[in-house]
Structures are given as structure tokens and as C-alpha cells.
VEXNUTOR-977333 format. One record per residue (C-alpha): z, y negated, x; residue number from 1. Coordinates in pm, whole numbers, plus 50000, padded with zeros to 5 digits. Last residue first. Layout:
// residues N
[pt [Z,Y,X],NUM]
...
This chain:
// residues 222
[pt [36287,45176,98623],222]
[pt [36519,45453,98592],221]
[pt [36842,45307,98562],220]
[pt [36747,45097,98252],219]
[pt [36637,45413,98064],218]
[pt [36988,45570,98179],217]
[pt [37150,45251,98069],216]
[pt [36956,45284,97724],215]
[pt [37057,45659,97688],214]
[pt [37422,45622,97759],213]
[pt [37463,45333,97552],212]
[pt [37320,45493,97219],211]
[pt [37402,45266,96972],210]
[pt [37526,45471,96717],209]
[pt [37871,45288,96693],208]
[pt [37737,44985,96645],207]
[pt [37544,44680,96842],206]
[pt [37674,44507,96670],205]
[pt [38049,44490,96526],204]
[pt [38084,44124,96529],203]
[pt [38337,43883,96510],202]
[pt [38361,43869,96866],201]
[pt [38624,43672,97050],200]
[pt [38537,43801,97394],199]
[pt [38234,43963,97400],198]
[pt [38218,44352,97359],197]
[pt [38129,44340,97022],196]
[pt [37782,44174,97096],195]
[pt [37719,44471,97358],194]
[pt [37690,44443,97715],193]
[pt [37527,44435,97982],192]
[pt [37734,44289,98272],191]
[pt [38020,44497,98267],190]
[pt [37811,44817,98132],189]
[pt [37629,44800,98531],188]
[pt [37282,44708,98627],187]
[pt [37410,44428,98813],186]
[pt [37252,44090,98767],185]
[pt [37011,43952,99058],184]
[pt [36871,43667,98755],183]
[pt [36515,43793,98766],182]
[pt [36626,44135,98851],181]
[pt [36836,44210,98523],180]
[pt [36608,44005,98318],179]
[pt [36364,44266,98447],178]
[pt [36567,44520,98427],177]
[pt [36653,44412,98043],176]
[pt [36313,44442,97985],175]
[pt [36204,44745,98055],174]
[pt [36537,44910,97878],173]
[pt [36477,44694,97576],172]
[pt [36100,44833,97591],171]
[pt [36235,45178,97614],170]
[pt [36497,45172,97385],169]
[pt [36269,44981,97134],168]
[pt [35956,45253,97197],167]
[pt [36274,45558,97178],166]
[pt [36338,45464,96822],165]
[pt [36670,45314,96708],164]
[pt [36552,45178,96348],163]
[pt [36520,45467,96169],162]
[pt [36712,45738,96306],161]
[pt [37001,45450,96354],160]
[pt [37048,45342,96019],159]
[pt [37417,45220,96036],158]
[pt [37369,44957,96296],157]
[pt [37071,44772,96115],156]
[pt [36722,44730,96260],155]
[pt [36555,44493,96482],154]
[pt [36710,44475,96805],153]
[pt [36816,44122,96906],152]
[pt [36808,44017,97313],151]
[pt [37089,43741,97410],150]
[pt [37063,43570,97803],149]
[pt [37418,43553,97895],148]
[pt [37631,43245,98095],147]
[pt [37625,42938,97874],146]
[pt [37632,43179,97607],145]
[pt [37934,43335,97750],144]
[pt [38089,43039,97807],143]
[pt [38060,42897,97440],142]
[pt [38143,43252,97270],141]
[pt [37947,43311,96946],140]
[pt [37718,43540,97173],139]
[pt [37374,43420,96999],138]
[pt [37321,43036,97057],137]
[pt [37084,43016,97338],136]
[pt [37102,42809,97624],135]
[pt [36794,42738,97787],134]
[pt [36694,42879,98169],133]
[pt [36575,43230,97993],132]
[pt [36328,43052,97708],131]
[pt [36385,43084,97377],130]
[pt [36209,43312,97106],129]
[pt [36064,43586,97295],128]
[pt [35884,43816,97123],127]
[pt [35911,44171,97208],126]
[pt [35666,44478,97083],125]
[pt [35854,44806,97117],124]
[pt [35676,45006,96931],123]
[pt [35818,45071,96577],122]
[pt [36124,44889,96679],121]
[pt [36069,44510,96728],120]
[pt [36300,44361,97014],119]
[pt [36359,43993,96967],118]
[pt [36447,43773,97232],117]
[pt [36620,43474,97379],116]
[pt [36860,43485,97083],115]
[pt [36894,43232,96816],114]
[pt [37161,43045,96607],113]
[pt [37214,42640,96405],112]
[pt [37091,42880,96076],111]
[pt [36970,42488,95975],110]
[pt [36715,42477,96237],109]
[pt [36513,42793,96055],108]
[pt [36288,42935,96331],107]
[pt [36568,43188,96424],106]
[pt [36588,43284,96021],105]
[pt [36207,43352,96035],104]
[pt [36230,43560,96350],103]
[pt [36554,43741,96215],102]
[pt [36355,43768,95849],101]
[pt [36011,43926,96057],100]
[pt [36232,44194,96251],99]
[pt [36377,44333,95990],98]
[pt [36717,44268,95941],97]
[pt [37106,44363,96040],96]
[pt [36981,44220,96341],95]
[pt [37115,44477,96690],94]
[pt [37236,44263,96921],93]
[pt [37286,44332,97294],92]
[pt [37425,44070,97544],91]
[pt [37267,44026,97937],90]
[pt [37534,43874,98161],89]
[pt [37512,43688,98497],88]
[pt [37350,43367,98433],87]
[pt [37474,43110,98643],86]
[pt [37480,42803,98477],85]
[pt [37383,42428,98613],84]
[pt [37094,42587,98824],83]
[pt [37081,42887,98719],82]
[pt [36973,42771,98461],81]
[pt [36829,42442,98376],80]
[pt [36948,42356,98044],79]
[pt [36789,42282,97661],78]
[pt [37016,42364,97399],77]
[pt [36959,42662,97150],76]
[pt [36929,42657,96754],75]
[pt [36863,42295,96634],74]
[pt [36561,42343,96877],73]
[pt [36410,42563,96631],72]
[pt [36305,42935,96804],71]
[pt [35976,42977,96985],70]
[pt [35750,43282,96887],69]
[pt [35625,43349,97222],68]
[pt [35492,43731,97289],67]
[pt [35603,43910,97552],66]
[pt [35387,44071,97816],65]
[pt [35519,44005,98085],64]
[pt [35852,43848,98063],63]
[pt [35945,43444,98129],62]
[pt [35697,43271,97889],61]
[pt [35464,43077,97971],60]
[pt [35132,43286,97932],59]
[pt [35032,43226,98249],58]
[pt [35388,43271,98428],57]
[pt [35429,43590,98249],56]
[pt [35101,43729,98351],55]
[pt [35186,43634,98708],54]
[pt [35517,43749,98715],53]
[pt [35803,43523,98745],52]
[pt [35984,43460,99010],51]
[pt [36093,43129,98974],50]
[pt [36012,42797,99172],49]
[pt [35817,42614,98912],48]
[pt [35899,42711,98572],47]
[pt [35585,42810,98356],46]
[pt [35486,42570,98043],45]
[pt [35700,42580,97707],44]
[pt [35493,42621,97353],43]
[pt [35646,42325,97210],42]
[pt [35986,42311,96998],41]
[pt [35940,41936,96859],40]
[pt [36193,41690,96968],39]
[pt [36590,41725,97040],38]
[pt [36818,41979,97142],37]
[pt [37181,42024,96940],36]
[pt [37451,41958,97215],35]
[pt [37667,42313,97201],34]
[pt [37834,42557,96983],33]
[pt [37672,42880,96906],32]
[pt [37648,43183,96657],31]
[pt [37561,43524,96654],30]
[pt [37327,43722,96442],29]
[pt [37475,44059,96378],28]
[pt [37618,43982,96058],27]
[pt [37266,43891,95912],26]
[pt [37399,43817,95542],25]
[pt [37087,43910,95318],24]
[pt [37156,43693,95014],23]
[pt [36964,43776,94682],22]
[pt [36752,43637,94464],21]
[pt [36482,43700,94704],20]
[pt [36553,43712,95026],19]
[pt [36815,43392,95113],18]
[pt [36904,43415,95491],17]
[pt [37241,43416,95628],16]
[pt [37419,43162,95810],15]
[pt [37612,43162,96093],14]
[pt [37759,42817,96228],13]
[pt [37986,42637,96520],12]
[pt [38000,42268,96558],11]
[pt [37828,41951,96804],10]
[pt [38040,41844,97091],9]
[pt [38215,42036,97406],8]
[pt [38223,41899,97688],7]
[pt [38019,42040,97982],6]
[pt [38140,42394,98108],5]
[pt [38025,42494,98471],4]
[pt [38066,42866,98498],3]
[pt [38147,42958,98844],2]
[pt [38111,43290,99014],1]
């Protein structure tokens, strides 16, 4: 498959987010390079041509369901994918935050990163953030997020009992099939992958205690 690569401009960040008096570095954020969108982040209107389910396509986002909590435009680009990009990867993050700091730090334009979604994991709930044919920043990696559609899991990597609960492996699982079949990715650990796992990673997400077995089981199933 081809990956069509404009040139590059604009610079790389990751940021944390100031909680208190204190700085809560969210190392499993990613970061992004690419042409910094422009105007107001609106609430975005269905796609014509895609197959998108009819609640999706009414509530204008791209998975039933999901709620739309759009990210700053500092922190994706706008594209037309697949249509300029193939998409053909689906990246894992797990936030090193609760889910209410990454959304906050997503909406901030000067953290210059987002993912597509957000996974909360008391029950499951996702938000998504940016829509599936823009560019995200979250992989760190300019072709692979030109190429990936980026879902955060609330929690943090070394608390697994609490923040790994079967309504987040189950709605991730839901949802990345759906991605999955939206985009005619394989449901195979080549194409979904952790952050870790992408070339040039700084980041350890999402963790040893991810349970990859279980969530491509889960995936399987549907």
C-alpha cells in the first residue's frame, strides 16, 4: 500500500498538563508533526460516501454511539482519508490520566497532540475527539499517523486492576472492529498495535499488563 507523504512543515511537541501545583506528565500521549489546521473546531457533519451507521451518521461522528468532544485544531490536521492516506493501522494508548485531564489536555491547542478517541474505563463510554478521515497527532511517527487512527485508554499502565476493566476492553474491542471494518483493516497484532510498537516510540504504553490476548480475543468475537 502507499503512504503519500506531503512535506513536512510545522514541529514536534508533548506537553504535560499542570494539576494543581504540580505537573502530571502524560507519557502516553503521543505527539505529531504536520500543517497546524485552521478555524474554529465545529461539531463536524456526516461524510458523504462512507459507511457509516445510521446513528453515527446522525450524530456526526464516525462510531455509534460515541460521544463528540472535538479536539483543538492545533492538535490534528484536516485530510480526506482514504483518499490521500490509506489507513491501515489502529494504535493503542493507554493516558497516564483520567479520562477528564486527557480530554482537557486534547482540547488545549498548545499540547500540539490528540487521538481520535478516548476510551473511559468504568463503562466503557467513548468520546471521540477527531474525526477518522483527519490526521491525528498521537503515534509520534509522521507516517504512521498519516496512516493509524489513535484510541487512548484512560488509566495508567501500572494500575491495571483499576483501570483495565472488562467495560473498556469490551468497548475498545467493539470499536476497534468497527474501525477495523470501516477502513477493511486486518484483525491481526500487525495492524493493531500498541504505542510502543511504532517505530521510533518513546513510549512504553500500552504496558506490560495490557492484556493483548484478551482484547484480540474480544475483537475476534464480534
Amino acid at each position: 500500500m502507499s503512504h503519500r507523504r506531503p512535506a513536512p512543515c510545522s514541529r514536534a511537541a508533548r506537553l504535560g498538563v499542570l494539576v494543581g501545583a504540580g505537573a502530571l506528565a502524560l507519557g502516553a500521549i503521543g505527539y505529531g508533526v504536520g500543517v497546524i489546521g485552521e478555524g474554529p473546531s465545529i461539531i463536524p457533519g456526516p461524510r458523504t460516501g462512507g459507511a457509516l451507521a445510521p446513528q453515527a451518521a446522525a450524530n456526526g461522528v464516525d462510531q455509534a454511539g460515541a460521544q463528540w468532544s472535538p479536539a483543538s485544531d492545533a492538535n490534528y490536521r484536516p485530510a480526506d482519508r482514504p483518499n490521500d492516506y490509506d489507513i491501515d493501522r489502529i494504535v493503542v494508548h493507554v493516558t497516564q490520566s483520567t479520562a477528564p485531564i486527557a480530554e482537557q489536555v486534547f482540547r488545549d491547542p498548545g499540547h500540539r497532540a490528540a487521538a481520535h478517541y478516548l476510551v473511559r474505563a468504568d463503562d466503557g463510554r467513548i468520546t471521540q475527539m477527531v474525526r477518522e478521515h483527519d490526521v491525528a497527532y498521537h503515534a509520534g511517527n509522521w507516517d504512521w499517523n498519516n496512516r493509524s487512527i489513535g484510541i487512548e485508554h484512560e488509566g495508567f499502565v501500572d494500575q491495571p486492576d483499576r483501570w483495565f476493566t472488562d467495560a473498556a476492553y469490551r468497548a475498545s474491542a467493539r470499536l476497534v472492529a468497527d474501525i477495523a471494518a470501516r477502513h477493511d483493516i486486518p484483525l491481526t497484532r500487525e495492524h493493531i498495535v500498541g504505542h510502543n510498537e511504532v517505530p521510533g516510540a518513546t513510549h512504553t504504553d500500552p504496558g506490560p499488563y495490557w492484556d493483548w490476548d484478551r482484547c484480540m480475543n474480544l475483537i475476534q468475537e464480534i
